[in-house]
MMTF fields as JSON, N, C-alpha, C and O atoms, coordinates in Angstrom:
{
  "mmtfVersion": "1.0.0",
  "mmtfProducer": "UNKNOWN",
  "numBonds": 387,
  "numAtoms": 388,
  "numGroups": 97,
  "numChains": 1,
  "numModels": 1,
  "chainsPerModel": [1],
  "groupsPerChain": [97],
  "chainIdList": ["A"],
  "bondAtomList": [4, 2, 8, 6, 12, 10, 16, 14, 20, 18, 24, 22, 28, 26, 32, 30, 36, 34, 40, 38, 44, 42, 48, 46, 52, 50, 56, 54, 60, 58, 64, 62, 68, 66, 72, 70, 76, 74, 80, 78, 84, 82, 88, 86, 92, 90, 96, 94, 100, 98, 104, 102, 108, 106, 112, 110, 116, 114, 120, 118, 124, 122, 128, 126, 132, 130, 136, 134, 140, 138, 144, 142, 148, 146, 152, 150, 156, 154, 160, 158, 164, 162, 168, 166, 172, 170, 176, 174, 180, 178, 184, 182, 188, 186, 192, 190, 196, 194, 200, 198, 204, 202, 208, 206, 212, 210, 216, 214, 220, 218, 224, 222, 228, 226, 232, 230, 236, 234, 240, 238, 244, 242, 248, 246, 252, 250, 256, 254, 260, 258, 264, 262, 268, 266, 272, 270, 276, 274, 280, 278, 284, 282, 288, 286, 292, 290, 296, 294, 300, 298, 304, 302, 308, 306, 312, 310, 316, 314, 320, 318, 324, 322, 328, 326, 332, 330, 336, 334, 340, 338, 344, 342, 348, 346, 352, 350, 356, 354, 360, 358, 364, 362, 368, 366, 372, 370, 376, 374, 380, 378, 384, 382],
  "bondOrderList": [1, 1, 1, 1, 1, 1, 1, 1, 1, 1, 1, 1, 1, 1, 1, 1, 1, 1, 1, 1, 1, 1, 1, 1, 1, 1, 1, 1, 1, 1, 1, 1, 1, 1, 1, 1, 1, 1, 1, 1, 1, 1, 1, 1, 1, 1, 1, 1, 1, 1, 1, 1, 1, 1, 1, 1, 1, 1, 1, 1, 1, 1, 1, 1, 1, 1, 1, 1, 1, 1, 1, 1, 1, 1, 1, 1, 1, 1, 1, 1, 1, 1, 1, 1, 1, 1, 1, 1, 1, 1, 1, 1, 1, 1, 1, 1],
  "groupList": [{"groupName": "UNK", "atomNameList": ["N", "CA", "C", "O"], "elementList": ["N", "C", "C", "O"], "formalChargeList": [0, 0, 0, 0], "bondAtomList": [1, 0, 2, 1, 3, 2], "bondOrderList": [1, 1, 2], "singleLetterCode": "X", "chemCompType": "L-PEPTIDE LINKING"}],
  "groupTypeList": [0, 0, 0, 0, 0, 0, 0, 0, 0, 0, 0, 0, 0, 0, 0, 0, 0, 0, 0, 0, 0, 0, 0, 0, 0, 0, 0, 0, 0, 0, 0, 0, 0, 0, 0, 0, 0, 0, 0, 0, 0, 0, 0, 0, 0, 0, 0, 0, 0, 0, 0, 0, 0, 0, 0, 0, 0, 0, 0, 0, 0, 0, 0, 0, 0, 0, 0, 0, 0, 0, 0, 0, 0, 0, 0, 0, 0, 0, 0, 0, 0, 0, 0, 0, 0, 0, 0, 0, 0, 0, 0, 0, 0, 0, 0, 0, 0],
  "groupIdList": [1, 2, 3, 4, 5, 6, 7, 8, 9, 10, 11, 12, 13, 14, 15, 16, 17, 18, 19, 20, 21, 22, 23, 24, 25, 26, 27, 28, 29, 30, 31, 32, 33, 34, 35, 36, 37, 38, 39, 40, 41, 42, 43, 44, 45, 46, 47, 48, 49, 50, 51, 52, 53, 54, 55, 56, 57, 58, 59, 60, 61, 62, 63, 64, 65, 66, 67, 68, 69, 70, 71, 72, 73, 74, 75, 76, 77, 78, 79, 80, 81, 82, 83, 84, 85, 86, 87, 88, 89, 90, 91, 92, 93, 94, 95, 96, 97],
  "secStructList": [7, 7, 7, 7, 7, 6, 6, 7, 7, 6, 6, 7, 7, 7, 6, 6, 6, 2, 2, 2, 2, 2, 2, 2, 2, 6, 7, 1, 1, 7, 7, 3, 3, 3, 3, 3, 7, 7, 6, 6, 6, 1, 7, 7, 3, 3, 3, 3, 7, 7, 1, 1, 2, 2, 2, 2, 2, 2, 2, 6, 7, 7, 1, 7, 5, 5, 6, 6, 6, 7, 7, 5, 7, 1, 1, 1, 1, 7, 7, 7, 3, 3, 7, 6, 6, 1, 7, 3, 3, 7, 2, 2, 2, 2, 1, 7, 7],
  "xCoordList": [-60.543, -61.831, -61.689, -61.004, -62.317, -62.192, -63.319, -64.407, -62.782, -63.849, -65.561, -65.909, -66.322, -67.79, -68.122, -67.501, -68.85, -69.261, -70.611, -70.89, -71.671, -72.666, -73.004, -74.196, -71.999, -72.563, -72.008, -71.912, -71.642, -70.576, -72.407, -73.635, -71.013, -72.022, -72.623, -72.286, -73.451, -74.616, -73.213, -73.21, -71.849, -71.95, -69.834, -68.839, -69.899, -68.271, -68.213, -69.066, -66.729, -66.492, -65.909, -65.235, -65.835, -65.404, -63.339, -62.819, -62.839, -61.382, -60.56, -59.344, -61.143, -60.141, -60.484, -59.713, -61.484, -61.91, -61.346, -60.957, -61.275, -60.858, -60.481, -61.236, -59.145, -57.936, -58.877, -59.101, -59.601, -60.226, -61.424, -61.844, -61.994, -62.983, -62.586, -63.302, -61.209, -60.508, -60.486, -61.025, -59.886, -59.213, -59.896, -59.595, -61.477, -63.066, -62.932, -62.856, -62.915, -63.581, -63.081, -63.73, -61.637, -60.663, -61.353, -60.946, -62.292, -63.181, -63.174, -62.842, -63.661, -64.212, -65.298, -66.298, -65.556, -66.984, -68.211, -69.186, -67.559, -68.531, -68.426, -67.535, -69.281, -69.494, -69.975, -70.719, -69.388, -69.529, -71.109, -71.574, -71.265, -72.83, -73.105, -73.757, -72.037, -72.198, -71.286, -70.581, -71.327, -69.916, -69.941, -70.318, -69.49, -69.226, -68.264, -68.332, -67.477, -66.612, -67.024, -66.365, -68.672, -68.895, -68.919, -69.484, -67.979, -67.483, -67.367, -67.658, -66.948, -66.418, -67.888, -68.025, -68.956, -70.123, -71.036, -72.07, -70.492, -70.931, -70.374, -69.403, -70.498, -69.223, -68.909, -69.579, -67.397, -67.795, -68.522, -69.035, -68.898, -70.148, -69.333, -68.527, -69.898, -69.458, -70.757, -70.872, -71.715, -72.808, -72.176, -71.565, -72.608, -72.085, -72.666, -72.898, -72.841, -73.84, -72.994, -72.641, -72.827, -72.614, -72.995, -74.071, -71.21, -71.946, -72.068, -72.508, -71.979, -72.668, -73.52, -73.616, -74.338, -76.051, -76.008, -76.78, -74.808, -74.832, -73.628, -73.268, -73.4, -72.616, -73.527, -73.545, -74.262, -75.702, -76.301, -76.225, -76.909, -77.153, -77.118, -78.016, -75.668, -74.888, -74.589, -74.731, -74.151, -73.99, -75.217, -74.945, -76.819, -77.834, -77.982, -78.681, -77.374, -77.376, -78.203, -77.608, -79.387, -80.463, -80.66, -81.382, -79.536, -80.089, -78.551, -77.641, -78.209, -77.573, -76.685, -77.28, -75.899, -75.436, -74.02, -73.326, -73.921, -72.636, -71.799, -72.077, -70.338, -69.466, -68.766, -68.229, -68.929, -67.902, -68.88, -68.414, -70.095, -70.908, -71.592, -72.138, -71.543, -71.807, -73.693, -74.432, -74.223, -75.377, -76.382, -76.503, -77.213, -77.965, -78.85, -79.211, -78.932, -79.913, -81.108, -80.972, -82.089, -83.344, -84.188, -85.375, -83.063, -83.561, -82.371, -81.179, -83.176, -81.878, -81.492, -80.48, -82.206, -81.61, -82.167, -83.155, -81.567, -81.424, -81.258, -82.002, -79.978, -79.069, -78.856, -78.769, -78.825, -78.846, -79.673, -80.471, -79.47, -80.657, -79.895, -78.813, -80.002, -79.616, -80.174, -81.368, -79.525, -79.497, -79.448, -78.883, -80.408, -80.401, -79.131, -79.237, -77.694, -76.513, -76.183, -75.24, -77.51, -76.698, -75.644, -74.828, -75.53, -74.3, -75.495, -76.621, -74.647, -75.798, -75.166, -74.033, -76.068, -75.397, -76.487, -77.096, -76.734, -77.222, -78.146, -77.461, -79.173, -80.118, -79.647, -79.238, -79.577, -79.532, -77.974, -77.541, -77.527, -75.694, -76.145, -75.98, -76.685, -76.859, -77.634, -77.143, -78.93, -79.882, -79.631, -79.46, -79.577, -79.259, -79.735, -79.557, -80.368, -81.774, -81.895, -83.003],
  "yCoordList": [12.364, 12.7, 13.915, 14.904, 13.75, 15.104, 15.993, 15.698, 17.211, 18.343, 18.405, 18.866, 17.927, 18.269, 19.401, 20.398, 19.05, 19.75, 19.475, 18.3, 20.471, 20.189, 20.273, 20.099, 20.604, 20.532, 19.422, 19.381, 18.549, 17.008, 16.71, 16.703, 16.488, 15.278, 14.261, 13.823, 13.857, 11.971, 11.235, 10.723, 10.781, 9.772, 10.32, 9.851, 11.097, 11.549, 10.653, 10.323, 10.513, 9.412, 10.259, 11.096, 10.461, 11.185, 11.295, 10.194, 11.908, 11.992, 11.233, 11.38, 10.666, 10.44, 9.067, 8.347, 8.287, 6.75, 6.488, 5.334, 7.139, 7.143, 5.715, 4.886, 5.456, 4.233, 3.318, 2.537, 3.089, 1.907, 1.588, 0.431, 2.543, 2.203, 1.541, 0.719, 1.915, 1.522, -0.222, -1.13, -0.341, -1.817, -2.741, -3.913, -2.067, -2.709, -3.074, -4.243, -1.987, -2.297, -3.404, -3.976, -3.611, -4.577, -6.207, -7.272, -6.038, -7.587, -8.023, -7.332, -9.607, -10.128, -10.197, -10.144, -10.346, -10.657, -9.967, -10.426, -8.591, -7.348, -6.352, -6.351, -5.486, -4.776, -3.483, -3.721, -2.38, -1.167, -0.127, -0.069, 0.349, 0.909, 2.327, 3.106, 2.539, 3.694, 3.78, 2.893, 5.037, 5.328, 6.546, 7.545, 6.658, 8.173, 8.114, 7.2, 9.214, 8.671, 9.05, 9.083, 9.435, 10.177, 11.251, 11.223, 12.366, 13.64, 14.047, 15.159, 13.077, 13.235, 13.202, 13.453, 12.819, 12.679, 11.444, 11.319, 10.294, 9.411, 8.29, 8.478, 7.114, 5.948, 6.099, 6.648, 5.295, 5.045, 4.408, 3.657, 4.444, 3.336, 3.228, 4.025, 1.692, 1.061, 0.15, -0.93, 0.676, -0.588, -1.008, -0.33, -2.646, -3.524, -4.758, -5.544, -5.003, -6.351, -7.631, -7.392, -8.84, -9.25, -9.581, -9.823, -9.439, -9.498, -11.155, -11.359, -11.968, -13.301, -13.444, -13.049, -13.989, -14.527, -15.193, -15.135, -16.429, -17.777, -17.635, -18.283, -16.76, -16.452, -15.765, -16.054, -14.901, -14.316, -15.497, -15.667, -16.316, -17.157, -18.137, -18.567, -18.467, -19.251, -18.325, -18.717, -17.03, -16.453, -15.683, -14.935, -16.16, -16.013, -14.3, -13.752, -13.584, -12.3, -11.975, -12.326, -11.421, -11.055, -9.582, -9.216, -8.667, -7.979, -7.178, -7.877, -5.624, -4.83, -5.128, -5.623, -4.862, -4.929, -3.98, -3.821, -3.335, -2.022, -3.279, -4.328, -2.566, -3.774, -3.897, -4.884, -2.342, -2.111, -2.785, -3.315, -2.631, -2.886, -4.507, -5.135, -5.077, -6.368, -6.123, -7.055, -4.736, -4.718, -4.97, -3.845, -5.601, -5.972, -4.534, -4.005, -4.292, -3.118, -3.759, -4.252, -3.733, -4.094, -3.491, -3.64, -2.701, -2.084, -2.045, -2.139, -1.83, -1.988, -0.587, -0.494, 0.473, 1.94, 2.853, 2.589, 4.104, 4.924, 4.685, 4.764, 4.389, 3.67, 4.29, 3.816, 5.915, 7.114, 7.84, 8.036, 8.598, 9.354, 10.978, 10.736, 12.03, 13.292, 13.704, 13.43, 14.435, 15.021, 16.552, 17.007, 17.362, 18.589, 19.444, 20.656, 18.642, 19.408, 19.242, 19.606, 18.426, 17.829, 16.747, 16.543, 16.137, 14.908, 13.916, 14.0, 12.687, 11.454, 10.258, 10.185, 9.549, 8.195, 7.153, 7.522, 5.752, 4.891, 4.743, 4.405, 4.842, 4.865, 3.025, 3.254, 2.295, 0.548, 0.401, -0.282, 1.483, 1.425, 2.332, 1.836, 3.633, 4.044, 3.466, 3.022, 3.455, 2.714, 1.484, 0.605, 1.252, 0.66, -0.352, -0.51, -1.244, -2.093, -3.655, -4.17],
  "zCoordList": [-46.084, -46.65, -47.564, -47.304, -48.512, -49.752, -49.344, -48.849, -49.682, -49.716, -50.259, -51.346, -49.403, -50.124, -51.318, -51.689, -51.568, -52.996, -53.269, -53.508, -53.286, -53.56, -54.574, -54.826, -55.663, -57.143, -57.743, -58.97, -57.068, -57.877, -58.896, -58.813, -59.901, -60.818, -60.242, -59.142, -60.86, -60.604, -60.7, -59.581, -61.366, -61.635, -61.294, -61.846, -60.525, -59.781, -58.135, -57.312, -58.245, -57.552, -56.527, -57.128, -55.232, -54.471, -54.345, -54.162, -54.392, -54.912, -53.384, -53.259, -52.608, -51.438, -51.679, -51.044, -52.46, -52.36, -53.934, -54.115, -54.769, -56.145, -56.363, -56.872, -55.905, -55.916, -55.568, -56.493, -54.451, -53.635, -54.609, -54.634, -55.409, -56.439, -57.548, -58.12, -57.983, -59.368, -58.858, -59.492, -57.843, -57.32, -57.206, -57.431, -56.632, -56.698, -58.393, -58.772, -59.283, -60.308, -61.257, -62.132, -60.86, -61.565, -61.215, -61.679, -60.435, -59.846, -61.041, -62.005, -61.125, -62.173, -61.529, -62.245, -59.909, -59.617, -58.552, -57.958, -58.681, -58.331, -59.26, -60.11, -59.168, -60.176, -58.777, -57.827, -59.029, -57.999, -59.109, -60.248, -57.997, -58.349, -58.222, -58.918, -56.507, -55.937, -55.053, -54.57, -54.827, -53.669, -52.979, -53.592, -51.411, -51.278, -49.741, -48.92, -49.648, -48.586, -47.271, -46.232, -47.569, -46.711, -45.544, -44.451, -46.246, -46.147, -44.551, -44.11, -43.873, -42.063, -41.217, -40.02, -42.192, -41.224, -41.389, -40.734, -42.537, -42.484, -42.686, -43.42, -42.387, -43.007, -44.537, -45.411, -44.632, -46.232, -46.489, -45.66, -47.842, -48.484, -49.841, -50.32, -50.442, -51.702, -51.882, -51.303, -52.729, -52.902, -54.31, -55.136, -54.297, -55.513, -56.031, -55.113, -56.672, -57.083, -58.181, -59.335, -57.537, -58.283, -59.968, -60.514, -60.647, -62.32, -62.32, -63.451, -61.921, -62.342, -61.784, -60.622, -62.341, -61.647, -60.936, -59.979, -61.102, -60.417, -59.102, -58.12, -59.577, -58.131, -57.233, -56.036, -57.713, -56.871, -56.18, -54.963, -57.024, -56.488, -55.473, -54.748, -55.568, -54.581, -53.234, -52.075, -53.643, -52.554, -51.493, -50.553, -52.003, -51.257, -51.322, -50.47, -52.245, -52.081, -53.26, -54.279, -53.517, -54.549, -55.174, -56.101, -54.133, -54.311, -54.152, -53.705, -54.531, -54.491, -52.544, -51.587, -52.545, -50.912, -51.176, -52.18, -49.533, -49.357, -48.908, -48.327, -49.575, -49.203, -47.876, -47.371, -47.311, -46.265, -44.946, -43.938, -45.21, -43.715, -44.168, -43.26, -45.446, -45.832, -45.89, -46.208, -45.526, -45.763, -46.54, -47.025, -47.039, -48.65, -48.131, -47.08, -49.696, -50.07, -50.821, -51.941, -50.262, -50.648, -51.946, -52.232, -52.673, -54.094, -54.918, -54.625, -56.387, -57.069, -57.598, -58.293, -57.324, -57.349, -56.581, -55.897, -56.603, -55.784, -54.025, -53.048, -54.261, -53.249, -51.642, -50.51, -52.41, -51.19, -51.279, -52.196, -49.719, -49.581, -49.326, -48.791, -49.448, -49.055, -47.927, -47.808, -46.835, -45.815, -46.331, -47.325, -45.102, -44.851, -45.264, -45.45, -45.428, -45.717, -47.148, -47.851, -47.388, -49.308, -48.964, -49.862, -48.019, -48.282, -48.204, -47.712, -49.051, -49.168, -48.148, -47.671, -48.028, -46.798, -47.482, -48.485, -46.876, -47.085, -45.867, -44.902, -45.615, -44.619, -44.094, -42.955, -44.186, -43.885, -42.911, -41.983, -43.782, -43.083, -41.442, -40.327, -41.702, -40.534, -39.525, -38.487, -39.814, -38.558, -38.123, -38.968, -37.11, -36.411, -35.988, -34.781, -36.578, -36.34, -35.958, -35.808]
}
């Protein structure tokens, strides 16, 4: 896990998931959205949406989904939420429901 930072840019990729984002991005048929390695207090997260429609389609998935927990995200932005410490997580990955 890489060092937190509460001043990272909107659009910086956390330096310990770096590689695993590049390897995502080489898909022809996801497209990565968001990411964070969640700094020793939350899972990783990778939300991603398929770039074909018709693969959306077929694959019953409509909507944005994290790849590591197979979770669909029920919006198509603002993916995370911030905690009291400034680290972000995915509220759908945590609760438990």
């Amino acid at each position: 896990m890489c060092k937190f930072n509460k001043k990272s840019g909107n659009k910086r990729i956390d330096t310990c998931i770096r590689n695993f984002i590049k390897v995502i991005n080489t898909s022809t048929i996801v497209k990565t959205l968001g990411s964070c390695c969640g700094h020793k207090k939350y899972p990783i997260t990778v939300v991603v949406e398929f770039k074909n429609k018709m693969s959306q389609s077929e694959g019953g998935l409509f909507f944005p989904f994290e790849l590591i927990s197979g979770k669909v995200i029920p919006r198509k932005k603002r993916f995370y939420k911030r905690d009291k410490d400034g680290v972000y997580y995915i509220p759908e990955v945590i609760n438990k429901k």
